[in-house]
C-alpha positions in Angstrom: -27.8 9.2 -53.6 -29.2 7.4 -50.5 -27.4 9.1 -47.9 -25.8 6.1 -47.3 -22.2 5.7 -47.4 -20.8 2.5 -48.6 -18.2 1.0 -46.6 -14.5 1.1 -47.6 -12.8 -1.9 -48.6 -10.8 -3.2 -46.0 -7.2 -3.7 -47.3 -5.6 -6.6 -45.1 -2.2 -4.7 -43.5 0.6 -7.4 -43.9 3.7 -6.6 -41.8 6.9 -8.4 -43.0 8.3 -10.0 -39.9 11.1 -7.3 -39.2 8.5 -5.0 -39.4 6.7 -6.4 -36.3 9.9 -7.5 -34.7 10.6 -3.6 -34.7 6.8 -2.6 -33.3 7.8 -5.2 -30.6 10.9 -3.7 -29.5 9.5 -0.7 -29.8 6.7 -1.3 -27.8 9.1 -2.8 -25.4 11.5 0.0 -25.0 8.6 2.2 -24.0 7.0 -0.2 -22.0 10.7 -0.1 -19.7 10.8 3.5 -20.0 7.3 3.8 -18.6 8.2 1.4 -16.0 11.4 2.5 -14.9 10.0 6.6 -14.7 7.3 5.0 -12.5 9.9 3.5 -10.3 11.4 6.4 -9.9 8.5 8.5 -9.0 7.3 6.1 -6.4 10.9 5.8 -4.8 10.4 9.8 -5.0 7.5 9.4 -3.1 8.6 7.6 -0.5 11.9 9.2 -0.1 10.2 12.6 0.8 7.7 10.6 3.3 10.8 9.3 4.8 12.5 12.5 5.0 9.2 14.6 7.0 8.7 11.5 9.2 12.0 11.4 9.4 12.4 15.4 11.0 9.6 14.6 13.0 11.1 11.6 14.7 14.3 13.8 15.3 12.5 16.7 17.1 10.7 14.6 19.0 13.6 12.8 19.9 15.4 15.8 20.8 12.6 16.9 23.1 12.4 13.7 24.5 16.2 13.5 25.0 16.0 16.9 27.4 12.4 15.3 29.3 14.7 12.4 30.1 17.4 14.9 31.5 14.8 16.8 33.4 13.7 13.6 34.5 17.3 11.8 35.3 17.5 15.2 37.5 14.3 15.1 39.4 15.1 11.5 40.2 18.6 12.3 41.8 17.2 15.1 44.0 14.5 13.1 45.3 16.7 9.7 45.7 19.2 12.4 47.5 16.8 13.0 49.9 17.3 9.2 51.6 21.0 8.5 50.0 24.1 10.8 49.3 23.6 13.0 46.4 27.0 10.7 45.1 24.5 7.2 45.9 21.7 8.7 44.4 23.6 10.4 40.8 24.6 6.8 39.9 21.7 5.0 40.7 20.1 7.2 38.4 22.8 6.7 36.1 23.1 3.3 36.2 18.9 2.7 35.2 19.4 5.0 32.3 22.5 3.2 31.1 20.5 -0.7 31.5 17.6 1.4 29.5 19.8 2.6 26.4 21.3 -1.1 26.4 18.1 -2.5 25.9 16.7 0.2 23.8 19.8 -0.7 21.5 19.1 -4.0 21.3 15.6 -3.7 20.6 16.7 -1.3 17.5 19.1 -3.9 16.0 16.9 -6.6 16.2 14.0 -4.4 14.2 17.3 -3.1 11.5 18.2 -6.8 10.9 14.5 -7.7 10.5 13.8 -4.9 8.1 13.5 -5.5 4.1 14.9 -3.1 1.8 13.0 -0.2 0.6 12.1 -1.6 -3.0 9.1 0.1 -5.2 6.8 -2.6 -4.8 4.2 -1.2 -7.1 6.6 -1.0 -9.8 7.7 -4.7 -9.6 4.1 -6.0 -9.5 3.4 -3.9 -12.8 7.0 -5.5 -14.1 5.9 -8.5 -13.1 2.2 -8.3 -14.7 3.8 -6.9 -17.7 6.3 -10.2 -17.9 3.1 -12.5 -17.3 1.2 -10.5 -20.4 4.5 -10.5 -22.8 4.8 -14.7 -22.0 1.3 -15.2 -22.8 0.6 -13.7 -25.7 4.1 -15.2 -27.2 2.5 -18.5 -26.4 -0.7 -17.9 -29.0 
């Protein structure tokens, strides 16, 4: 011997065409299964962002919320000191009333402007694995 190996014959697979119409839905059914765990793990993702930015936004709203209190006070005892304490309590009032109102619509106009939360990496994989399906049908 040579030391050199002498290639196998190469034996043409044929697959019957149920055969490769089962690899295909196979291949398929993983391919959605993959997919749709991804999905779910980036709306996982996101959902725990949302939920620590979402406790931090309520803490500081909640210290904000006893500032503005502290504040609303300190403005009536220095108004009181030119006006009646009455005149003074419902100016006060009055500002922060006109400032919710337009903090409110400010809000709803941002809600009705917002998109839903959709996994948007997940879709553009669907969509790439869509484009790569059509494509190689067409060959």
């Amino acid at each position: 011997m040579t030391g050199t190996m002498t290639p196998k014959a190469v034996h043409d697979e044929h697959h019957s065409v149920g055969e490769l119409v089962g690899q295909a839905g196979e291949q398929l059914s993983r391919l959605v299964r993959q997919e749709v765990a991804l999905a779910k793990e980036e709306l996982a993702l996101k959902g725990r962002r949302a939920g620590r930015g979402g406790g931090l936004l309520g803490a500081a709203g909640a210290l904000a919320y006893a500032g503005l209190l502290a504040l609303a006070g300190t403005a009536t005892a220095a108004l009181s000191l030119t006006l009646p304490v009455w005149a003074a309590a419902l100016i006060v009032t009055a500002v922060l009333f006109v400032l919710a109102a337009v903090l409110a619509a400010t809000g709803r106009a941002q809600l009705r402007r917002a998109a839903p939360p959709t996994p948007e990496e997940t879709l553009g994989s669907v969509r790439a694995d869509v484009e790569e399906i059509r494509e190689r049908a067409h060959r």
